[in-house]
C-alpha positions in Angstrom: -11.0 40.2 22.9 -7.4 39.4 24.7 -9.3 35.3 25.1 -9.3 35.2 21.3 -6.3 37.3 20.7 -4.5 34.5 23.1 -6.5 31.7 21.6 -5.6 32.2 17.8 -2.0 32.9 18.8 -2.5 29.4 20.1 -4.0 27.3 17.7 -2.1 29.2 14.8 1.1 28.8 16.7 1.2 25.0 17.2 -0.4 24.5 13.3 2.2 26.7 11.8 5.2 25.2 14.1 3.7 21.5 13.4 3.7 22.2 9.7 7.6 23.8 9.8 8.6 21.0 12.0 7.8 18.2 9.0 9.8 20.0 6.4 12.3 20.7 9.0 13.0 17.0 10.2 12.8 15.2 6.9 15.3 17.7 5.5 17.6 17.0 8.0 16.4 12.8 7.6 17.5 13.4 3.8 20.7 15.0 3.7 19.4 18.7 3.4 21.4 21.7 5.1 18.5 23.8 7.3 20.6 27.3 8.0 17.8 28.1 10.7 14.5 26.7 12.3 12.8 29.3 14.0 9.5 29.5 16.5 7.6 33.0 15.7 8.4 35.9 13.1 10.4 39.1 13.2 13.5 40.1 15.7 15.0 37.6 17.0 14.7 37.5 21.3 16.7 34.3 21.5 18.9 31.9 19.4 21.4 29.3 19.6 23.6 28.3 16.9 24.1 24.1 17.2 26.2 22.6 14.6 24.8 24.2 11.1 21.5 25.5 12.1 20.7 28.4 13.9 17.3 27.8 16.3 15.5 30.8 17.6 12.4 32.5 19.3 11.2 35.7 17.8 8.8 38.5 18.5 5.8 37.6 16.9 4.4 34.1 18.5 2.5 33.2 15.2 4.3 29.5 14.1 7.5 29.5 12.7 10.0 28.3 9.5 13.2 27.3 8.3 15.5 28.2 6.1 16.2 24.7 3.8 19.3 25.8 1.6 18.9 25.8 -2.3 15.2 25.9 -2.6 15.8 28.5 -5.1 17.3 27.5 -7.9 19.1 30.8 -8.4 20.6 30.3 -5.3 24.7 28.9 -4.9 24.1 24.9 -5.1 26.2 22.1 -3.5 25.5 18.7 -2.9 23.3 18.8 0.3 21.0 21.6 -1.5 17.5 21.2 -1.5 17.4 21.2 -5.1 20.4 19.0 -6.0 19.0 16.3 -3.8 16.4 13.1 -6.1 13.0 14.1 -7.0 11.5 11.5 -4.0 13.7 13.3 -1.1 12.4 17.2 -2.2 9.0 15.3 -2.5 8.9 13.9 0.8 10.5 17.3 2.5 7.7 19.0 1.2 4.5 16.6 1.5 5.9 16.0 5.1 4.6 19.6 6.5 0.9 18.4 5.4 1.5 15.4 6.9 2.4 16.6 10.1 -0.9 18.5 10.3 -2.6 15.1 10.0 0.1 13.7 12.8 -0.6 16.8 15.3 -4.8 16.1 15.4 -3.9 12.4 16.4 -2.3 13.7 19.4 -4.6 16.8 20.1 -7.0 14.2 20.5 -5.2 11.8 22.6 -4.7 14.7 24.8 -9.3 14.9 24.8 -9.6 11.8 24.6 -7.4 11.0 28.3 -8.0 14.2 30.0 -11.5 14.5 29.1 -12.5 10.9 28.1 -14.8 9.9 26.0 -18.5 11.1 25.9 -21.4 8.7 24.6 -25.1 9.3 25.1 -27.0 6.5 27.3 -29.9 4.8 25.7 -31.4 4.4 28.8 -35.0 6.1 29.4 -33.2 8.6 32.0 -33.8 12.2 31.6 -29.8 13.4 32.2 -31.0 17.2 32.0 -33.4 19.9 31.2 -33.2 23.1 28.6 -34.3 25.7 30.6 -37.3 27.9 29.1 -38.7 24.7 27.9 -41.6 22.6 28.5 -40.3 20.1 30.5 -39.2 22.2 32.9 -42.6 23.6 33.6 -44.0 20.1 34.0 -41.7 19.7 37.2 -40.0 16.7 35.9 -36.3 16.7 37.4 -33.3 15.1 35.6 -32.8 11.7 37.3 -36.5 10.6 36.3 -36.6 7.2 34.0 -39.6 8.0 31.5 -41.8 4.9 31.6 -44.8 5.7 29.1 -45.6 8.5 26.5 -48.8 8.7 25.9 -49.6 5.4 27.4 -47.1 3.6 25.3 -44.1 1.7 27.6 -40.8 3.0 27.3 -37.7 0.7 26.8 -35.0 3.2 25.3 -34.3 6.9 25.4 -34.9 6.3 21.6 -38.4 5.2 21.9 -38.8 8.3 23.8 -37.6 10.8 21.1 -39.8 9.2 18.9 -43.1 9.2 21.0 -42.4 12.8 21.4 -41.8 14.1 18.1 -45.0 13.4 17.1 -47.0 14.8 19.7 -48.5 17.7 18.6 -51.4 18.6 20.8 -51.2 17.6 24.4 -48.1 14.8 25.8 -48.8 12.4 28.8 -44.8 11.2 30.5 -45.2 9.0 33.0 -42.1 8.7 35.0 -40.6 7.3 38.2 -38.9 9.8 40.1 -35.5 8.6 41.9 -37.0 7.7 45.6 -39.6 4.9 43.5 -42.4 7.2 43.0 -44.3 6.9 40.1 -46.2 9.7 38.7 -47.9 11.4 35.0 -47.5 15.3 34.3 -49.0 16.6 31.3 -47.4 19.4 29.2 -47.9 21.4 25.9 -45.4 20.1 23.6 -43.2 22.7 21.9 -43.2 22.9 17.8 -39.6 23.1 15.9 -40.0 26.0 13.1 -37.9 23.9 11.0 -38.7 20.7 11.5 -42.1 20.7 12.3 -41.2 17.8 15.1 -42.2 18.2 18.6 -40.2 18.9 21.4 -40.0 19.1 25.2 -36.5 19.9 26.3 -35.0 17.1 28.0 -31.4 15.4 27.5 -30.4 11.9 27.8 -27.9 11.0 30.7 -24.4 11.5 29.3 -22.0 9.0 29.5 -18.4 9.4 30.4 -16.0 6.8 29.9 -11.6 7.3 30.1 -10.3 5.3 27.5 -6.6 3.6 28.3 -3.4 4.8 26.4 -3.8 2.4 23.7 -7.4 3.1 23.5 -7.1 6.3 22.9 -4.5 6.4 20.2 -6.8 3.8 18.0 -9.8 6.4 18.5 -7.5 9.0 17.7 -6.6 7.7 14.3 -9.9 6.7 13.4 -11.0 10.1 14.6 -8.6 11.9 12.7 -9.1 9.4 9.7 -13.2 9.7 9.7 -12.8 13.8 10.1 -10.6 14.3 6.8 -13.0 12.1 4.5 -15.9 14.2 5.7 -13.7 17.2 4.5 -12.7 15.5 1.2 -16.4 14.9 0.4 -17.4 18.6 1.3 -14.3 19.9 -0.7 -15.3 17.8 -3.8 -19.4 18.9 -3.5 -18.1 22.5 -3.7 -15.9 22.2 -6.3 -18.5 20.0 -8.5 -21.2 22.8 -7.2 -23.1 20.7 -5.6 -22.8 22.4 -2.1 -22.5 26.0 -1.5 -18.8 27.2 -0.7 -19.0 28.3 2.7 -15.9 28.9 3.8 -13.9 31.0 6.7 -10.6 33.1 5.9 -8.4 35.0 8.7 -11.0 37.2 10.4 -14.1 34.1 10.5 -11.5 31.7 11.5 -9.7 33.8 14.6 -13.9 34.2 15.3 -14.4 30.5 15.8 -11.0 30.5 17.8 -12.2 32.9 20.1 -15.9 31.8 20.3 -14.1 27.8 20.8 -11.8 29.3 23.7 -14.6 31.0 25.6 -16.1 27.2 26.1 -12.6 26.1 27.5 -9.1 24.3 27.1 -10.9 21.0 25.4 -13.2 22.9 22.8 -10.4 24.9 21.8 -8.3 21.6 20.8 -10.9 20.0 19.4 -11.1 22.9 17.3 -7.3 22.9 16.7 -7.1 19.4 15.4 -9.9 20.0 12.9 -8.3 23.3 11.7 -5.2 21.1 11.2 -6.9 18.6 9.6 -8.4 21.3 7.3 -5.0 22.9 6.7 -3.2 20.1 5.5 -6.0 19.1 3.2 -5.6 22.3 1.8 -2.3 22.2 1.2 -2.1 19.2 -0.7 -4.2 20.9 -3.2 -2.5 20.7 -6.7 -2.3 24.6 -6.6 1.3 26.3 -7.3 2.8 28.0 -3.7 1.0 25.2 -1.6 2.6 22.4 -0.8 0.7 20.1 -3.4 1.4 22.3 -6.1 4.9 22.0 -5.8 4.5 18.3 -5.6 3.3 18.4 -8.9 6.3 20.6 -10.4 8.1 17.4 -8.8 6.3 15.0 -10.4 6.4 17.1 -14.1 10.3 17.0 -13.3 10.3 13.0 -12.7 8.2 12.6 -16.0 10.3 15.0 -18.2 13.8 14.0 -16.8 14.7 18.0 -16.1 13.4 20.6 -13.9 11.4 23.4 -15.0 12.8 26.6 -16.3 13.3 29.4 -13.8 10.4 31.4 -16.2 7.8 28.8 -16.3 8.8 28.5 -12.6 7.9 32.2 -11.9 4.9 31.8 -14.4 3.0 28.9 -12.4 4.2 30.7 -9.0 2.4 33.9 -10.4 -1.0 31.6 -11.0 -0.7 30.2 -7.8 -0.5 33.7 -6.1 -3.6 35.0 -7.9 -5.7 31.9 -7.1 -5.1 32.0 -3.6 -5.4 36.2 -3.0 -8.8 35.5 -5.2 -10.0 33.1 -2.6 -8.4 35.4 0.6 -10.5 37.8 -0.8 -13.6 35.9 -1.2 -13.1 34.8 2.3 -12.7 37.9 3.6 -15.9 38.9 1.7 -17.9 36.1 3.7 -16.7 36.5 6.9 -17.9 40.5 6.5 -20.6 39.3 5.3 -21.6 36.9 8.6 -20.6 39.9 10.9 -23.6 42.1 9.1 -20.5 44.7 7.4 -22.3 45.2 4.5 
């Protein structure tokens, strides 16, 4: 429990502060006076005032804000308010937190991609390892073996072996060479997938490992980053249209998955943090009033009108927002008990 308590404090730490930190620079970039930036929630257990802003640490280590003056209208308003600033500067303060969650996976996995480097699976015929329980490993076959026929078939790639296997249903002749040059055939009972119907034996290809430079990386990173975020655009618009079911995690599933990431160590738990990042800032840009995108939009009504909304219609799109978004916290919620057997 204290692994995931750590873990979520963590992940939602460095999302929340990343997010802050967007809105935080470009307000300063634009003109904008920021009263405080501050890392955590609640007292305050150190701060330093430096020139206008006040910067400080508080109690509770769950991401951060600032304070950007004038974003309420009702509020006293001078000329380096957030609100008597062009349409383009309040646009970019506020798409900049979602784009810093796109920014912060591009370096989470930089940080993979040279610590850990990069993983690809060998299309060599070598078996890298064995599941235990399986029927390999009752055969006596021992990782290191190159697979040289199935069934009497010659072998070329690991992919030829995959499929030589999957469709051998009754009885499955390997014929392998074992790393000191002897060759030798073991028979074994294949095993039968319930859902795919497709044979198996339980053995793993050899797993390459390559560390990419610094360049290298960054590229991958991108792509990465890049190639992650259309997935999610596609699975956001197949649940919308109802074309895919809407599976989706809220606080309790989500600090699950934090936990359950952390237990397999420092790089799963990244990982993991640049796709919740990813996911967050998608989600912000949403055209729904209190996220960030639905304040863009109020921008862009205010660009196309000449004149701000009215502090009513304001309060009247805020309240919409608000009800959307506890509808779908509590539909979450509802699906995360739901996987944990509660009802």
């Amino acid at each position: 429990m204290l692994i995931t308590v750590v873990a979520t404090v963590f992940v939602f730490g460095i999302l929340v502060l990343a997010h802050e930190f967007g809105h935080f620079i470009t307000a300063k970039l634009t003109g904008m006076r920021v009263s405080e930036f501050a890392i955590g929630f609640g007292p305050k257990l150190l701060w330093k005032q430096r020139g206008e802003t006040e910067y400080s640490i508080r109690a509770i280590p769950l991401g951060g804000y600032n304070k950007i003056d004038g974003m309420d209208p009702e509020e006293e308003q001078d000329e380096r308010s957030f609100s008597s600033k062009p349409v383009w500067a309040r646009a970019l303060v506020i798409a900049a937190g979602s784009c810093m969650n796109f920014v912060l996976p591009v370096l989470l996995f930089m940080v993979v991609f040279l610590w850990n480097g990069i993983e690809t699976v060998s299309d060599k015929p070598v078996i890298g390892s064995l599941i235990p329980g399986k029927p390999a490993v009752q055969s006596g076959i021992t990782p290191g073996d190159t697979v040289l026929k199935v069934n009497g078939a010659a072998i070329d790639t690991w992919r030829q072996v995959v499929e030589k296997i999957r469709v051998s249903k009754d009885s499955l002749d390997l014929e392998v060479r074992t790393k000191d040059g002897r060759t030798r055939t073991v028979t074994m009972i294949p095993e039968i997938d319930s859902k795919s119907g497709r044979a198996l034996i339980g053995i793993v290809p050899v797993i390459d490992r390559q560390v990419p430079g610094f360049f290298e990386a960054a590229s991958m990173s991108v792509s990465h980053t890049y190639n992650i975020a259309g997935k999610m655009l596609v699975g956001l618009g197949q649940m919308f249209s109802g074309k895919a079911e809407a599976d989706i995690a809220g606080p309790i599933g989500v600090m699950r998955l934090t936990g359950e990431m952390a237990q397999l160590g420092f790089i799963p738990l990244l990982q993991f943090a640049a796709f919740l990042s990813i996911n967050l800032g998608l989600i912000n840009l949403l055209p729904v009033p209190l996220l960030d995108g639905g304040h863009i939009v109020t921008l862009l009504v205010e660009a196309i009108r000449r004149k701000p909304l009215n502090a009513s219609q304001i309060r009247y799109t805020q309240m919409v927002g608000m009800a959307l978004l506890g509808l779908l916290m509590l539909f979450a919620t509802f699906k995360d008990l739901l996987r944990l057997n509660v009802f």
